[in-house]
Each structure stands twice: as structure tokens, then as C-alpha cells.
N, C-alpha and C positions, 0 to 999 in steps of 0.2 A: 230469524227472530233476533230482536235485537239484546244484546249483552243487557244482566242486571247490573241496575248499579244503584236502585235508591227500592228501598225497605220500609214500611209500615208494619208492626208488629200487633195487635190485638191481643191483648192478653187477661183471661178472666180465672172464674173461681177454679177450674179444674187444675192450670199449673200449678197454685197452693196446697189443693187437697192432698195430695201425697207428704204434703209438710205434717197434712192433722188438722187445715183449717177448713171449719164448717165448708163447707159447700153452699151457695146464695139460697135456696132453697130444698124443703124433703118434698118426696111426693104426697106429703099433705097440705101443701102449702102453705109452708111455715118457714121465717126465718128465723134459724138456730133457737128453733121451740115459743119463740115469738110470734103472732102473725104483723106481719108487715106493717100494717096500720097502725099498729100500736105499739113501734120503735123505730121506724124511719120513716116517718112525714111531719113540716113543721106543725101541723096541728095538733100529731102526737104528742110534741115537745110542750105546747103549749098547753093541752090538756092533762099532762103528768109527767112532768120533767124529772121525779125523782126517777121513773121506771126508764125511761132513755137514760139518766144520766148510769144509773147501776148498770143497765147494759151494755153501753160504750166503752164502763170501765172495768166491764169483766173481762172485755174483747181484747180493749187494751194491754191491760195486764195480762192475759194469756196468749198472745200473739208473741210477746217478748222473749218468752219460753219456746219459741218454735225454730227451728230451722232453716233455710235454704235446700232446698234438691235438687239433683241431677238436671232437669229443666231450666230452674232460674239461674243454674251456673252455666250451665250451655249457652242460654240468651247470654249470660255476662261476656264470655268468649266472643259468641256473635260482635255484643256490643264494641269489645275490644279490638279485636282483628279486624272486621269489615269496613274496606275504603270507603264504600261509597255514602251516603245519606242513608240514615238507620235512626228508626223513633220507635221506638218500645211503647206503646198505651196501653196501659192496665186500669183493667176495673174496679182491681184489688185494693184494699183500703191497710193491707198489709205494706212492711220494709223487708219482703224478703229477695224482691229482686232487688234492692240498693248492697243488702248483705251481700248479695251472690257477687257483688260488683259493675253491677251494669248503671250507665251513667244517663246516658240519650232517654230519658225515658220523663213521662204525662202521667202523673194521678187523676186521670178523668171524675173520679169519684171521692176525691179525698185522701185523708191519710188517718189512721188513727193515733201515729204518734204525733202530730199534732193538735192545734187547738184554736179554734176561731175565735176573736173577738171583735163580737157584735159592736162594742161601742169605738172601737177608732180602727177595726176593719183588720189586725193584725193576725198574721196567721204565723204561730209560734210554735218551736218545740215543745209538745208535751209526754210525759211517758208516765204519771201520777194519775190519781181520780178527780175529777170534776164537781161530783155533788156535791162536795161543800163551797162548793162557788170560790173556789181563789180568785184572789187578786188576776189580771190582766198582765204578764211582765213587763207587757210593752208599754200600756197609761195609766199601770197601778191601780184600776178602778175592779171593784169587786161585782161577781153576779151576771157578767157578761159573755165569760166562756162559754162556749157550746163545741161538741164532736166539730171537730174539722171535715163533716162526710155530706155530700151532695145524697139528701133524703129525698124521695119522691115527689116530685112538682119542683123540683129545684134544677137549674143548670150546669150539667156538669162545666167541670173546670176546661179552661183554656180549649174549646172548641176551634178558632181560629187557625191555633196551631195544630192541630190535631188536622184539618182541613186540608190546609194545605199543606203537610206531609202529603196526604192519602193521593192529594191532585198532582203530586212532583215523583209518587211510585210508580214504580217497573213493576215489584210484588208484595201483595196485600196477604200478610198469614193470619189467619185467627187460632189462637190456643186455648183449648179449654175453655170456651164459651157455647153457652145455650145457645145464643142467638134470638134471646127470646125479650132485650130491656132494649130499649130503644134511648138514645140515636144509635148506640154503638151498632145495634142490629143491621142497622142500614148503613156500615162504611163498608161494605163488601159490596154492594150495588154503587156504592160512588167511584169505588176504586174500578170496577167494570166501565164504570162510565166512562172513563179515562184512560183505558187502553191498558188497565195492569192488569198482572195473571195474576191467579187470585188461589190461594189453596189453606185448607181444614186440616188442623189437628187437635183432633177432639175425641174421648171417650169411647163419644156413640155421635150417629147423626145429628148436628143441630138442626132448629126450626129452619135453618135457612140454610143448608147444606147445600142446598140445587144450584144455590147463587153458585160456588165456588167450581173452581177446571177445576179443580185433582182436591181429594178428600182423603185422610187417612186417620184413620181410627185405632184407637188404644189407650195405654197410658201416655201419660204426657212425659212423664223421666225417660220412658222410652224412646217418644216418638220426636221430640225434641234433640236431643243430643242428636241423633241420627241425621235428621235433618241439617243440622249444623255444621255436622262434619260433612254434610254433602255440599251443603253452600261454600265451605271454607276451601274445597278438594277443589271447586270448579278453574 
């Protein structure tokens, strides 16, 4: 078997939750007591912008309050010591792996401390609320802001890149993901495509568990560090 040496990481809502943040959905299918439709899609936005905007900026403001754990400082380590090519993509719309230190890494989905704006396309620090429509920093124009987060029917961010990591891995990890939003769903069959070895650390079985050689379930504080110091020992 040939030596690792390049890394694509997968990283979703389960390495947060031990921080305290919601989990993407309950088993009633609800987000964080939302249903879906009606705070992440742009039709949402445009059929009741006030109810997205309080939402985004309750998340906002309460993510700030959270932590890093034992997981997203293990990736930072990963991130730090490992020679080879290593890309962190998270689906997380949190900064808790940037907290933990880790650099190499993809918002596939957005950021919630930032801020889009719609009229000259800038995507700027944000860490205040939105509803009252501020100004734009970047063209001063007001009423343009919107959540910086890739809502349903939208394309996640920087695909491309994200691609071709997964095409140039030796090994594909998913963390704490369902397995169940697509595309991300589908880079563990791409990375098969391609000759990497491909392995699960997650909770409980995801939707797409079958995809992956070797699976291992638990917490992610756990199962993460652990992992890491096995990749670092090799």
C-alpha cells in the first residue's frame, strides 16, 4: 500500500455539537426549531426576511459564546504538523475550527461571522445583526446584506477546490456527518473513485456508511484526537 501523504477532511455538525451547537436537524425534522423552508432557502428570505434575518442573528450572536473542543484542536494539530497536502471542508457555518487554529480549511457552506453583499458581491466580516439592514462596508450602500450561508437551491462555495483536493487524496475522513445533504454526500464515492482509502467517524452510522473501508463510531472529542495521534505516530 502505498504511504499517505494528501488528506481531504469532511467535517459536519457532529464535530461542533459537543461545543453546544444545534445539530443540522432533530428527529422532527426541524432546524434548531425552524422547519427548513422557512429559514434557509432564498424564497424564505424573500417571503419574510425579517424571520431569517432574527434567525441568523441569533446564531450569530450565540455561536460567539461557544468554544472549540477536543476534536477541532486535534484537526488544528493535524492541520499544523502534517507534511503532506491536508484540506479541512466543513459544512459548519461556525469559526470554531479557525479558533482551534487550523488554517488549510473550505466553508462549503458559508460562514456566519460574515456577511454577503448582494449589491457589489462582497463578502465581509460580520459579527453584529443584520435586520436593520446596515450599510455594506465595502460600497456603503444600505439593505443589501444578507447571512453569508449557501441556503438550499444555492451552490455551495468553492466546489472546484474542494474537487480537486478530494481527486489528489490518498485519504478521504468524514467527521460527524449524516451523510444525508448532498454534494458533500457524494465525496466519499469520488474519493473511491480515485483510489483513496476512505474512513467514518461519526456518532452512529451515516446514510452512506457502506461507502467508506473502516467506520468508527462515537464521540467525535474522542474519536478524533485518537485518530490523530495515530496519523501523527505513523
Amino acid at each position: 500500500m502505498s504511504p499517505i501523504q494528501n488528506i481531504v477532511i469532511l467535517t459536519g455538525a457532529g464535530v461542533s455539537a459537543e461545543s453546544g451547537i444545534d445539530t443540522f436537524r432533530d428527529a422532527g425534522g426541524l432546524w434548531e426549531q425552524h422547519r427548513v423552508e422557512d429559514v434557509a432557502t432564498p424564497e424564505a428570505f424573500e417571503r419574510d426576511p425579517d424571520l431569517v434575518f432574527r434567525f441568523y442573528d441569533m446564531r450569530r450572536e450565540a455561536i460567539q459564546t461557544k468554544q472549540p473542543n477536543a476534536a477541532h484542536r486535534a484537526l488544528a494539530r493535524l492541520d499544523a504538523e502534517w507534511p503532506g497536502e491536508l484540506t479541512i471542508v466543513t459544512q459548519n457555518v461556525d469559526d470554531l475550527h479557525e479558533r482551534a487554529g487550523a488554517r488549510r480549511l473550505i466553508h462549503m457552506h458559508g460562514e456566519h461571522l460574515t456577511a454577503w453583499c448582494t449589491g457589489c458581491d462582497a463578502h465581509v466580516p460580520w459579527t453584529g445583526a443584520l435586520i436593520d439592514r446596515p450599510a455594506c462596508p465595502a460600497c456603503g450602500v444600505r439593505g443589501h446584506l444578507r447571512p453569508d450561508i449557501v441556503w438550499f437551491g444555492e451552490m455551495p462555495y468553492r466546489m472546484d477546490e474542494i474537487y480537486h483536493a478530494i481527486n489528489r487524496a490518498d485519504l478521504f475522513v468524514s467527521i460527524g456527518t449524516s451523510g444525508a445533504v448532498y454534494p458533500a454526500a457524494g465525496f466519499v464515492r469520488e474519493a473511491r473513485a480515485t483510489g483513496a482509502l476512505t474512513l467514518e467517524l461519526n456518532m452512529e452510522p451515516s446514510q452512506g456508511s457502506h461507502w467508506f473501508d473502516e467506520a468508527r463510531h462515537g464521540p467525535a472529542t474522542e474519536l478524533v484526537p485518537q485518530w490523530v495521534e495515530q496519523m501523527l505516530e505513523r
